[in-house]
N, C-alpha and C positions, 0 to 999 in steps of 0.2 A: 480932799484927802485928810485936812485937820479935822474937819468936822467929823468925817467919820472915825477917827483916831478918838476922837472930843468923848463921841459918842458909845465907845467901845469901852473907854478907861471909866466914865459916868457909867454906865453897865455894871461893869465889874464895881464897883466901887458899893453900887448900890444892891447889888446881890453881898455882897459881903457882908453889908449893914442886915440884910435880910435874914443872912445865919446866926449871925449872933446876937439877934431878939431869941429867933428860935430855937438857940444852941442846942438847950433842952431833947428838944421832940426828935432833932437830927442826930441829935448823939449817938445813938446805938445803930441806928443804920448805917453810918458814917463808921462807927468801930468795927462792924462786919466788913465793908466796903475796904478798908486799910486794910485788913487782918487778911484777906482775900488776893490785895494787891499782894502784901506782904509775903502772900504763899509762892504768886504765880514768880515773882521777882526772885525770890529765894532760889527757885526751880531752875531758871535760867540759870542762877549764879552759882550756885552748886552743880550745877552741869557742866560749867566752864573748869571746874577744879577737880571731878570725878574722872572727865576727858582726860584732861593732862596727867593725872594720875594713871590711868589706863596708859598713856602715849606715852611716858617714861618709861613706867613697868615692861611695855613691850620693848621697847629700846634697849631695856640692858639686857633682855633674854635676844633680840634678832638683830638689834643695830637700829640705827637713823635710816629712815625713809631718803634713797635706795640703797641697800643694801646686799650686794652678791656673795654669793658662797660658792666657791671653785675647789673642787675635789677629783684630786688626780691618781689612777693605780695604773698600773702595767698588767694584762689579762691574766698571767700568773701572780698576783696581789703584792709584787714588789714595790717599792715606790720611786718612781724614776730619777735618776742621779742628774740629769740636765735642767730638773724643774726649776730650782734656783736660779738660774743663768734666766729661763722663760721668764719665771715672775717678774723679775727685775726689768727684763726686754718691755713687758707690757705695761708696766706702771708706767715708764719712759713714754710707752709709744702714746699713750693716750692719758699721760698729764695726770695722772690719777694719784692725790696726795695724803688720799687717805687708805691704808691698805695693812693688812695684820697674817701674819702666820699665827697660824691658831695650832697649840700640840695640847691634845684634851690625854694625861696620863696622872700617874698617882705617886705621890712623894712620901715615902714613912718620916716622920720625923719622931725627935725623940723627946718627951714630954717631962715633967718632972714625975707622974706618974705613971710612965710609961712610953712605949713608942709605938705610933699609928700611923695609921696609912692617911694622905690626905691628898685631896682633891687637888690636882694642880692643871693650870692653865697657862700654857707657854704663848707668850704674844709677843707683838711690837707696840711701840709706844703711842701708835696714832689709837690703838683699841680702847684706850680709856674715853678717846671725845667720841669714836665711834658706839661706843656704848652706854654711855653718861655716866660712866663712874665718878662718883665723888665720895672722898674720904673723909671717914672721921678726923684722923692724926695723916701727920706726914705728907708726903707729897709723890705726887704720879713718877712711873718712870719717866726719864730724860737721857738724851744721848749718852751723857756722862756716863752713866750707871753699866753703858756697855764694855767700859775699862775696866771693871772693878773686878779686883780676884775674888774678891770674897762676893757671889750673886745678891742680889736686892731683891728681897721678896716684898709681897703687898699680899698682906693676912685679912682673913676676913672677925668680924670683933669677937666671933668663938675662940678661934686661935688665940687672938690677942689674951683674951680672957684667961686661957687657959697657961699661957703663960706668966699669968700674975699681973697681966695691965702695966708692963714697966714704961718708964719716961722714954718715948723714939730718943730724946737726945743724946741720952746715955747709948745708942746703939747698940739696942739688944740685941742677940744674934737668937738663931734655931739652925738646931744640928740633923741634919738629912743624913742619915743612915742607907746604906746598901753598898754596894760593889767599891764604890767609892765615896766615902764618907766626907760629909762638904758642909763648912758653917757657911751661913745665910747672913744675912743682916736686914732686920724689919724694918724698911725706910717709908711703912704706912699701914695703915688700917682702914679697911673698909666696911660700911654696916653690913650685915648679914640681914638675909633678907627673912621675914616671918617665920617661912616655911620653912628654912636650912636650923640644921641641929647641931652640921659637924662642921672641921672648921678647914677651912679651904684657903688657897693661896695664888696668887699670881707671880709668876715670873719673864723674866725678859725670855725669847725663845731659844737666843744664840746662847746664853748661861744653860740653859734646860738641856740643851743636847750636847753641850761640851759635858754635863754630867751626866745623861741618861740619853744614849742615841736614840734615833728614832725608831721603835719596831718596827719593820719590815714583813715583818714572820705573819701573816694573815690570820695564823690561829691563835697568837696571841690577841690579851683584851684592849691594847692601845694599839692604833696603825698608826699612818704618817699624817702627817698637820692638811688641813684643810688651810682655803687663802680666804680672804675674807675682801670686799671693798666696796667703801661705802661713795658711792657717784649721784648725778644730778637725776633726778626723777626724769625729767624729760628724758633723757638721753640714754635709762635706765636700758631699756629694751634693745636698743641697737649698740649698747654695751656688748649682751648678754653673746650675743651671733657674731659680733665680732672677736672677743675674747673666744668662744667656744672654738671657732672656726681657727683662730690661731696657736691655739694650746691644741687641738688636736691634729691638724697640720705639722704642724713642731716635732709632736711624738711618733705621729703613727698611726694606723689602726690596732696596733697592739695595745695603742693605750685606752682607757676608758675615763674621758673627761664627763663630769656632772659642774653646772655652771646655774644655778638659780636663785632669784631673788626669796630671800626670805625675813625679812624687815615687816611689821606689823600689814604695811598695804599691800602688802600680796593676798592677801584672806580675809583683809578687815573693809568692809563697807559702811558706808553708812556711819552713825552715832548709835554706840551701844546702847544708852541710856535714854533711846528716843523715847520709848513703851513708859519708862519711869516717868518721862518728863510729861508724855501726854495724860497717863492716869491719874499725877497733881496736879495737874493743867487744867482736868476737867472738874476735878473736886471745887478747886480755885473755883473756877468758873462759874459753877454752881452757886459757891457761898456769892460771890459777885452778883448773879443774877438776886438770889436772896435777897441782897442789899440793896440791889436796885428798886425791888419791889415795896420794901420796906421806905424808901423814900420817896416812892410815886405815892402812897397811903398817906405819909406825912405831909407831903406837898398838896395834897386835893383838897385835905385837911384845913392846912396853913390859906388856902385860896381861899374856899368861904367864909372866913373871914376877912380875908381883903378885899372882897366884890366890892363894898361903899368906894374904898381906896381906887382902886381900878375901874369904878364908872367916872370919879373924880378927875382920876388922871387923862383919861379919855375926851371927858369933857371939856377939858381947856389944852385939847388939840394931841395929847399924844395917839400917836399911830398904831394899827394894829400889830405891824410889823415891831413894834417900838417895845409895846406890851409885851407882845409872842418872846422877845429876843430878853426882855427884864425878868421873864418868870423861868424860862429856859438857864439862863445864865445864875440862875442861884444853886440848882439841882450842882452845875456842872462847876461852878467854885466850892462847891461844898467838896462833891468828889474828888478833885483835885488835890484841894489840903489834907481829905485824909490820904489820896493816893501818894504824895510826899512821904506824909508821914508814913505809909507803909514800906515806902522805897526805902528809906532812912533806913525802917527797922531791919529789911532786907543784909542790906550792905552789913550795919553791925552784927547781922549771925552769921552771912557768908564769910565774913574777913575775921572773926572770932578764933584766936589760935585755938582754941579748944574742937570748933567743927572745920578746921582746916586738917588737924591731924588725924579727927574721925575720918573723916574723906577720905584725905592723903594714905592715911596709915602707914605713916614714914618714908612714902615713897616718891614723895611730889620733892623739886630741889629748888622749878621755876615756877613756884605761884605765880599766876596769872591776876593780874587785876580786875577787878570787880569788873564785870563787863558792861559798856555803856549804853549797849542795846536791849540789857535786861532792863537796866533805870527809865528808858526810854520806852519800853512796854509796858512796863509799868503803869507810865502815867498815861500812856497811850489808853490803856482797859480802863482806867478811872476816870477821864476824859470822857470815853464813849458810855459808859455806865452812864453818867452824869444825866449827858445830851437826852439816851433814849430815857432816864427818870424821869427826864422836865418836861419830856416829849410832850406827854399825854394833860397834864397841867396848865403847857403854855397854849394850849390846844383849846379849853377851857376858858381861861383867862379871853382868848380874841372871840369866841362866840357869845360873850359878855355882853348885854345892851347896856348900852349908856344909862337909857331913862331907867330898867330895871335896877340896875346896880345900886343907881343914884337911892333908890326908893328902899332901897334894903335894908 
């Protein structure tokens, strides 16, 4: 076992001395070969931060993976007065500690130049981890905030904008205009996303309908609150029939329960980004083989010049095996350090805030760490690169006659 340890570290030791005689000639094939790793490593690494981007993005539009949407009417489009009592019954019955009333209706507020209608979302407090909101300023709803006379609203940074950007701590307020005229109090800011222009608002749901009941009326453009609840993927499905079957048991056949998951994996398969990842994969790939070839040239090269050397060494006993395994291991240390150094380059453009936010585009909160199976392939392709270079060489090197070499 030492011996062959003895003999593996003398190897390596002595392919290293071997590169940098010929640092020269390997230079450029070696610059491809990194540049190559560097692309395929990149690909991976960026894939991991594109993903998560995508998985967030879906999350604040459908929820965390599972996520149910339960929508209740009565077949004349009323909305049934016992629902409350039910929803409550079913979070109890089945331990379920994430769960939201959702009222999708519109708030006028009154602006310094002027009063608008704005987007408003009536919820409960578990919808911000059910959606991944996070705020710029201030901070999420909390129980507390269901005392409060004056409602807690959560703006999104239009809004905030539009009222001047004041300090949360001074407790700016905004005044809700209609039937009954109600100051607010902005206890946050949330980003706005790209695409949004106008500026929108969250509220708690029990504040929303002590000031705006719920429409009822069908041919009005806001109806009654959907439920929302976000449960274990496993158990996702025998949720659905269970809930179903007991909210429409409860009501009736007069009522019309709709119960489905709508969270990114109900329609998302696969990785989006596969086609991306394979189309650089193969460019890599490409340039990689390029390099490889570029260093079997240099090595056949670099050989006939050591023929004298390698009938010498042959001749006071080293092995074929010995040979095959000294001229193989120089291709593939050679590879390896530029494959490093391409991984290295990797990491610093993946983890770069500059290509985090191009990626991101403001919407990633958990960057993911550089992933250790991209670093690991990396040097895995630069590795095998190496071996099949030396292949053809060390191939070479053992059908070497001793006396010929000698005589060369």
């Amino acid at each position: 076992m030492k011996r062959a340890a003895s003999n593996l570290v003398g190897s390596v030791i002595e392919a290293w001395q071997e590169v940098r005689i010929h640092k020269t000639r390997v230079m450029l094939s070696l610059i491809g070969v990194a540049v190559a790793v560097c692309a395929i490593t990149t690909v991976v690494g960026l894939g991991a931060v594109a993903q998560q981007a995508t998985l967030e993005s879906s999350e604040r539009s459908g929820g965390r993976a599972a996520s149910l949407s339960l929508f209740v009417s009565m077949n004349d489009g009323s909305t049934p007065t016992e629902m409350t009592e039910i929803w409550r019954t079913a979070l109890e019955r089945y331990q379920i500690d994430y769960a939201s009333r959702v009222i999708n209706t519109s708030q006028t507020v009154q602006f310094a130049d002027g009063a608008v209608p704005v987007q408003t979302l009536g919820i409960d407090p578990p919808y911000g981890t059910m959606h991944r909101i996070t705020l710029e300023k201030g901070v999420w709803f909390t129980d507390d905030d269901q005392a409060r006379l004056a409602p807690a609203v959560l703006v999104n940074s239009i809004f905030w904008d539009r009222l001047g950007r004041p300090d949360l701590r001074t407790h700016p307020t905004a005044t809700l205009v209609g039937e009954r005229t109600t100051t607010a109090v902005v206890t946050g800011v949330y980003p706005a996303l790209s695409w949004e222009t106008e500026p929108a608002m969250y509220m708690l749901a029990d504040a929303l309908t002590a000031i705006t009941p719920v429409v009822t009326d069908p041919n009005q453009q806001f109806g009654p609150p959907s439920y929302e609840l976000w449960v274990p993927v496993d158990v996702s499905e025998q949720l659905v029939t269970a809930l179903q079957r007991d909210v429409q048991g409860a009501l009736g056949s007069e009522a019309s329960v709709q119960l489905n998951r709508q969270d990114f994996g109900a329609y998302m398969d696969g990785d989006p980004y596969l086609s991306l990842k394979l189309t650089v994969g193969a460019i890599a790939g490409l340039v990689l083989l390029l390099g490889a070839l570029g260093l079997v040239n240099i090595a056949l090269v670099t050989l006939k010049q050591r023929i004298r050397e390698i009938g010498i060494r042959r001749s006071f006993g080293a092995t074929a095996a010995r040979v095959f395994f000294a001229v193989m291991m120089e291709s593939v240390v050679a590879t390896v350090v530029a494959g490093i150094v391409g991984v290295i380059a990797a990491v610093l453009i993946v983890k770069s805030p500059i290509v985090e936010n191009f990626i991101s585009q403001g919407q990633v909160t958990d960057f993911p760490p550089f992933p250790v199976e991209a670093a690991i392939f990396g040097l895995v392709c630069a590795t095998v690169v190496g071996a099949l270079a030396g292949l053809i060489p060390a191939l070479v090197a053992v059908r070497v006659k001793v006396i010929d070499a000698i005589r060369y």
